[in-house]
C-alpha positions in Angstrom: -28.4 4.6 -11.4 -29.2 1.9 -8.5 -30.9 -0.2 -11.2 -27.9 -1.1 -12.2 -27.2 -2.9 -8.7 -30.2 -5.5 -10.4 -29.2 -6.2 -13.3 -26.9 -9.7 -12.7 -24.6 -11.2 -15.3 -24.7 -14.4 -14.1 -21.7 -15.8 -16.3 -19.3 -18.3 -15.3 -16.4 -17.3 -13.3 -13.3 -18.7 -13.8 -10.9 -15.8 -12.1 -11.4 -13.6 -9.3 -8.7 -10.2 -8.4 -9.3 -9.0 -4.9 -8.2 -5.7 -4.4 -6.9 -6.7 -1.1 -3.3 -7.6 -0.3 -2.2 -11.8 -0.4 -3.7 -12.6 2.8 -2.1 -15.4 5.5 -4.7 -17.3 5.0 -7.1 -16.9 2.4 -10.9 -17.1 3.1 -11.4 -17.9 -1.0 -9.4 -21.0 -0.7 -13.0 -22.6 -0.2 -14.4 -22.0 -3.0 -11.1 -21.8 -5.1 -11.3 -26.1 -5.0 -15.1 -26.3 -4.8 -15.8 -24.1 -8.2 -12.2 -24.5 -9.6 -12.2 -21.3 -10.0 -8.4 -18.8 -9.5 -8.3 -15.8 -7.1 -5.4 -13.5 -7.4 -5.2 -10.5 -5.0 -3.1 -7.4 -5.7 -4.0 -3.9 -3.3 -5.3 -0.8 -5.4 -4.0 1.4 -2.6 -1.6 1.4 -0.2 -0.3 4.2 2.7 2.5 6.6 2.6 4.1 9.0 5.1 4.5 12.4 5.2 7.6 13.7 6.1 9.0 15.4 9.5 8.8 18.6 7.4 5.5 18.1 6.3 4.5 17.4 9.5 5.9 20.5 11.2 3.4 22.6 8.8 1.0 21.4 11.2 2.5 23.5 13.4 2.1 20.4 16.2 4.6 19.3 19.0 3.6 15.6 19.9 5.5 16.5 23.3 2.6 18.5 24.0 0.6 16.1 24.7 -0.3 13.6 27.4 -3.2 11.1 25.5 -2.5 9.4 21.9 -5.1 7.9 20.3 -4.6 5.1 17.9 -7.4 3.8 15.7 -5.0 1.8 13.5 -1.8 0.3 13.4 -0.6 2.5 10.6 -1.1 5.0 12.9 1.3 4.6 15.8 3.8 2.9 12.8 3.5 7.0 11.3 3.7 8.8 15.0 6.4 7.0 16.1 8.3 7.2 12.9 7.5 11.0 13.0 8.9 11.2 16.5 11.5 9.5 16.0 12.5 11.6 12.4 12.1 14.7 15.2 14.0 13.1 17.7 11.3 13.5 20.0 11.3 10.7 22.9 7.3 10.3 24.2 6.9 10.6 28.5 7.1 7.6 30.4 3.9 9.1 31.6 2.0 9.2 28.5 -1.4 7.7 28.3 -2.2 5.6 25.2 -6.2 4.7 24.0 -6.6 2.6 21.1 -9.2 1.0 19.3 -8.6 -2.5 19.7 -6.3 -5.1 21.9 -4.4 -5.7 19.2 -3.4 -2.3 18.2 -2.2 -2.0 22.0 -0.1 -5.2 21.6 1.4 -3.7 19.1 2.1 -0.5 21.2 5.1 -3.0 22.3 7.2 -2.3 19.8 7.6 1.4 20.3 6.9 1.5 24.1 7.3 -0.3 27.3 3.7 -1.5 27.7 1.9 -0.9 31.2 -1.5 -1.6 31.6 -2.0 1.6 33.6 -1.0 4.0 31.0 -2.6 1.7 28.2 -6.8 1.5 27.4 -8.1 -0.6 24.5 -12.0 -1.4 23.6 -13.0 -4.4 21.0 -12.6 -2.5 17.8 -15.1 0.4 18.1 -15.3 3.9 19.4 -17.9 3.3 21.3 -16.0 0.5 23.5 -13.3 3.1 24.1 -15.8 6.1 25.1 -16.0 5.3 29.0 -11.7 5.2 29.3 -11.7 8.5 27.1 -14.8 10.5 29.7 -12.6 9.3 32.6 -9.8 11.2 31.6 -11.7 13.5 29.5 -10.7 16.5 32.2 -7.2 15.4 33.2 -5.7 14.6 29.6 -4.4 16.9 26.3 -5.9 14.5 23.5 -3.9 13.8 20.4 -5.2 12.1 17.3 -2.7 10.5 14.6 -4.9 9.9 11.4 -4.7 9.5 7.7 -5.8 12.7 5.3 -8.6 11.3 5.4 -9.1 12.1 8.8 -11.6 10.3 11.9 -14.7 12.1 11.3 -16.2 9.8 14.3 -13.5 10.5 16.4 -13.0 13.8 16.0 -17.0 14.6 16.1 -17.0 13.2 19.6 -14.4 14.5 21.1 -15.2 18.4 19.3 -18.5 17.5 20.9 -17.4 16.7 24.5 -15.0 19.2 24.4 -12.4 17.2 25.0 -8.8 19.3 24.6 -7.6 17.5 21.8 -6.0 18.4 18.1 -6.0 15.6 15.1 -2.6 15.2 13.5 -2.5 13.9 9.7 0.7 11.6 10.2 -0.3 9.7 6.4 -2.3 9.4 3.5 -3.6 6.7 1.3 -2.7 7.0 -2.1 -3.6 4.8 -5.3 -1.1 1.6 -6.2 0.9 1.6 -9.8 -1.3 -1.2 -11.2 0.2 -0.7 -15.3 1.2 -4.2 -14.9 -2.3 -5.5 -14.6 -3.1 -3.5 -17.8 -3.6 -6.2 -20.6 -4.4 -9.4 -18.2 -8.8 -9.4 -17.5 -10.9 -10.8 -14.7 -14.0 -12.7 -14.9 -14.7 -10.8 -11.4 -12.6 -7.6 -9.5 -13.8 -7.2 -5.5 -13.6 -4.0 -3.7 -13.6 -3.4 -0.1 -13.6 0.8 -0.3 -14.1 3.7 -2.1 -10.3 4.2 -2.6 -9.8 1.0 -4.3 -12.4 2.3 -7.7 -10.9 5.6 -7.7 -7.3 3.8 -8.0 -8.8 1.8 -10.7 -10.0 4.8 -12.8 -6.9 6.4 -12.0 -4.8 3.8 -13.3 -7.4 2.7 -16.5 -9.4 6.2 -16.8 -10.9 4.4 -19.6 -11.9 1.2 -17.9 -14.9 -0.5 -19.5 -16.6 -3.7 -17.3 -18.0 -5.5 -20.2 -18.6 -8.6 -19.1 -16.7 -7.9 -16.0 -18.5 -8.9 -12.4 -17.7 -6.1 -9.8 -18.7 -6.7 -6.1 -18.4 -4.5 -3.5 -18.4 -4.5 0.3 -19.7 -1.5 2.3 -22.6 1.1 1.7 -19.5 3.3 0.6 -17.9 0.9 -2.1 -21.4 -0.2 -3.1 -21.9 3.5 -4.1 -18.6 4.4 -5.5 -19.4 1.4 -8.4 -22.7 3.1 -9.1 -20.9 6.6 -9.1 -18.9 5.3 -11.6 -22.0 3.9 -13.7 -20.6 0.6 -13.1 -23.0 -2.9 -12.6 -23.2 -4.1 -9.1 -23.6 -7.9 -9.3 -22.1 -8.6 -5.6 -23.0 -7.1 -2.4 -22.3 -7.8 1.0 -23.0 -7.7 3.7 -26.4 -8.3 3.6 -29.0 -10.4 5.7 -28.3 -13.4 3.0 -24.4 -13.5 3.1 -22.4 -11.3 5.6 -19.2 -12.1 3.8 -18.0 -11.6 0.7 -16.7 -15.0 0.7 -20.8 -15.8 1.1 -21.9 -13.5 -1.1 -19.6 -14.6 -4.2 -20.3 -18.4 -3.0 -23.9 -17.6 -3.9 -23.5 -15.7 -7.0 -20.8 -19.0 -8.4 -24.3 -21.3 -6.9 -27.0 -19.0 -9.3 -24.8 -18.7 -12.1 -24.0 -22.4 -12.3 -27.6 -22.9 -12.1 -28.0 -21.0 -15.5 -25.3 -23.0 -17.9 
């Protein structure tokens, strides 16, 4: 099945979907005026809540709990929102670790932001590791995620046996996508494994054709070949870290061939 990842259709392309939602500021506007070429994006998936009631299944009182964890913005949007559908109101004294600045920014909106109570790292789990060991010993650890769940999280803190519990708070579910049913695409783009199970769930008898499929991520890559779907995209790679690069160069070989 990874043959399939070289066999290139290098056709012209003349319109791109993006599984992605419409960006501020699109990084395809580039090649959108250099190759006159149309990129539309529409997301194949999108988030959803569980309920209060739902939650309480769980059988988890956030109040509990002196450390929250937040790996995503969608997740202290959900624990918030949960809270707030229990009528529970968080300590003053709560300690909040997330996985970027900007996801502790956004902390603002639901909390009165101190920088003592607050730890952030650059994006990874690794940045956050030395704030989580200093109060590995002092803290009860909870972990908002999606049903999907933070294996990497959860592995390291089941492994330094931290005292912590992971709380599903949402889940990612496929977009309604019938509209999109009779209107093709020279080229679709994926960025995960959710976005090609939404497309077989919406078209369970999806054919490419001629259709160019790329894919960003080990994951996606292999989703499309577990499909028995062409690769003609990947990225990133040492060639083109971006998608943006890596379509650029596909448009550059295939107008080579006319």
């Amino acid at each position: 099945m990874t043959s399939k990842v070289e066999v290139k259709q290098l056709n012209k392309v003349k319109t791109i979907l993006v599984s992605q939602p419409l960006p501020k500021r699109s990084p395809y506007s580039g090649i959108e005026s250099k190759y006159g070429i149309k990129v539309d994006f529409r997301s194949f998936i999108h988030v959803e809540g569980i309920s209060a009631k739902e939650f309480r299944k769980q059988k988890i009182n956030p109040e509990d709990y002196t450390a929250i964890i937040f790996t995503s913005k969608n997740s202290v949007i959900h624990f918030f929102r949960v809270c707030e559908e229990m009528r529970i109101k968080m300590s003053q004294d709560t300690k909040y670790f997330c996985t970027s600045e900007a996801i502790a920014l956004y902390l603002q909106k639901f909390v009165v932001y101190r920088k003592r109570k607050v730890f952030f790292g650059n994006r990874t789990l690794d940045d956050l590791k030395p704030s989580l060991n200093k109060y590995k010993k002092k803290e009860k650890f909870l972990l908002p995620s999606s049903s999907l769940g933070k294996p990497d999280f959860s592995s390291f803190l089941t492994k330094g046996e931290f005292d912590f519990e992971e709380a599903v708070l949402y889940q990612t579910v496929s977009s309604d996508l019938s509209d999109l049913s009779d209107i093709t695409y020279d080229m679709l783009v994926f960025f995960s494994p959710f976005s090609i199970q939404s497309l077989f769930e919406n078209f369970p008898d999806f054919k490419q054709n001629e259709t160019r499929i790329a894919a960003y991520g080990n994951s996606t890559r292999q989703a499309v070949l577990d499909k028995g779907l062409t690769l003609d995209i990947q990225a990133p790679t040492k060639e083109s870290y971006s998608m943006t690069a890596a379509i650029e160069s596909y448009l550059k070989s295939a107008s080579l061939e006319e």
